[in-house]
Each structure stands twice: as C-alpha cells, then as structure tokens.
C-alpha positions in Angstrom: 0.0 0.0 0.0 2.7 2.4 0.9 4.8 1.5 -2.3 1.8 2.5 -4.5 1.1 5.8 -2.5 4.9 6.9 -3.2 4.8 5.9 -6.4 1.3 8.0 -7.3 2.7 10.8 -5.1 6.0 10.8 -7.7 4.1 10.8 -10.3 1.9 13.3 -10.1 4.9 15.7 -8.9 6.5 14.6 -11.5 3.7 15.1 -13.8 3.1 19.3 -12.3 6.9 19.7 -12.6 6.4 18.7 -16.2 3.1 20.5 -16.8 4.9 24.2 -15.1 7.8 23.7 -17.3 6.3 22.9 -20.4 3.7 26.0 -19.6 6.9 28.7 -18.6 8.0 27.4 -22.7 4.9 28.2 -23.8 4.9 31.4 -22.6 8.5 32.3 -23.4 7.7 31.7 -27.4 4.5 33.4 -27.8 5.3 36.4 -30.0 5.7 39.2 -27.3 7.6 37.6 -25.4 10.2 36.1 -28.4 9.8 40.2 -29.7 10.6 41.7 -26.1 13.8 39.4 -25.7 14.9 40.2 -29.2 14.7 44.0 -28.6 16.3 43.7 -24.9 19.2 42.0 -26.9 19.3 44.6 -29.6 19.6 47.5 -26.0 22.6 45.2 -24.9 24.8 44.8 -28.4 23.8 48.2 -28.5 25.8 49.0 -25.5 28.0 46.9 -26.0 28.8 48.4 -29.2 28.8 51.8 -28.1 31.1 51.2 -25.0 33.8 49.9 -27.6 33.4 52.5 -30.0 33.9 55.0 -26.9 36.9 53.2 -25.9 38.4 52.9 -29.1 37.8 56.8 -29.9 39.6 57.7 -26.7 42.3 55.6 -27.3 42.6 57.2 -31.0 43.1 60.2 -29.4 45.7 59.7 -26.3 47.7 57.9 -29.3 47.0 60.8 -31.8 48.2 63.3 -28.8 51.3 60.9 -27.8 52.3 61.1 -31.3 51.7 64.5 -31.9 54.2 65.0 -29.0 57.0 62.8 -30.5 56.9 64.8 -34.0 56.7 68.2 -32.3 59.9 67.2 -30.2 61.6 65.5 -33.5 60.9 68.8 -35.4 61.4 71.1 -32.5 58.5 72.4 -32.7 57.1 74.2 -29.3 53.8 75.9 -29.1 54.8 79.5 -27.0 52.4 79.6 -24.5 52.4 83.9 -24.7 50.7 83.4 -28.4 47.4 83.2 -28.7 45.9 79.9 -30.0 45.9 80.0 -34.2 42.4 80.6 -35.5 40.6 78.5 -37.6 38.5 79.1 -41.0 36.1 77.6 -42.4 36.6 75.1 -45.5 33.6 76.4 -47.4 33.0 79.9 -47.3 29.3 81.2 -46.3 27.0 81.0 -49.7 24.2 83.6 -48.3 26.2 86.3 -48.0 26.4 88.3 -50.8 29.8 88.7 -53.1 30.6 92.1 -53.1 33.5 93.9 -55.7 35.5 96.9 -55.2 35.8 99.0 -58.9 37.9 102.5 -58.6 37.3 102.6 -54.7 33.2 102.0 -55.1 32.2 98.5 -53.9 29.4 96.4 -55.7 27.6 93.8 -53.9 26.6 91.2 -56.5 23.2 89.5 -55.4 21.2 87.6 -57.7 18.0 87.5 -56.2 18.3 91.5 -55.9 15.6 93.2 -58.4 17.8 94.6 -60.9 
C-alpha cells in the first residue's frame, strides 16, 4: 500500500513539474515575449557596441596626442604659451552672404536675387 502511495505521489509531482515547465515554454515563445527578448538584446549589443566605440575613440586620441608630441619634439616644434591659440577658418565659405566687388574705390555687392 505504501509502495503504490509513493509511487502516485511521484508521479503526479512529476507530472506538475512537467506541466509548469512545459507552460513557462509556452509562454517564453509566444510572439511578445520572443519580440521583447529580441529588442532587450538589440539595447545590450547596442551597449555593447557603443562602449567599444567609446573606448576605441579615446584611445585614438591619447595615441594621436602621444604622437603628436614625438613629432613636435623630433621637429622642434614648441607651441609658445604667450601666443594666442591660431584661428581656424572655415573650408567652405558662407553662400548667403552676398559677393561684393571693389571698382575705382566703389564696392558692388553682386546678389542675384536683388531686383535689378
């Protein structure tokens, strides 16, 4: 009698250990959840991606500075710190503003959208 109560008890445990795990599958491939784990892996590569990219730009530029350093020593070239810093300009010139000409000291601006 005892032998046939523990083998029923196993068995039905056995049989709702079965039944929960084949129900938490289920649920882990319906189509939210299969779209929600894609998209949390998506965030992570993401990150991941991002952290490298980070780390690889900064590295580009302590190496770009280190080297920068060498060649300034190898060409003895010193930046004096009583100068200011040199200026910039822009590669492409500003389109909007008009062109103006200078003809026997009287300046023309040249506008094509002027009335004329």
């Amino acid at each position: 009698m005892f032998r046939r109560t523990f083998w029923f008890t196993t068995g039905v445990a056995a049989g709702v250990w079965a039944t929960t795990k084949v129900n938490r599958k289920l649920k882990q491939l319906t189509p939210e959840s299969l779209a929600a784990t894609a998209a949390n892996k998506a965030i992570e590569a993401g990150h991941r991606l991002k952290d490298r990219a980070v780390g690889f730009a900064l590295d580009v530029r302590a190496n770009m500075a280190q080297r920068e350093a060498e060649l300034q020593d190898a060409l003895g070239l010193h930046a004096d710190p009583e100068l200011p810093p040199t200026r910039r300009y822009p590669a492409i010139e500003n389109r909007n503003k008009p062109k103006t000409y200078v003809i026997d000291n009287t300046t023309y601006s040249y506008n094509r959208n002027e009335d004329h």
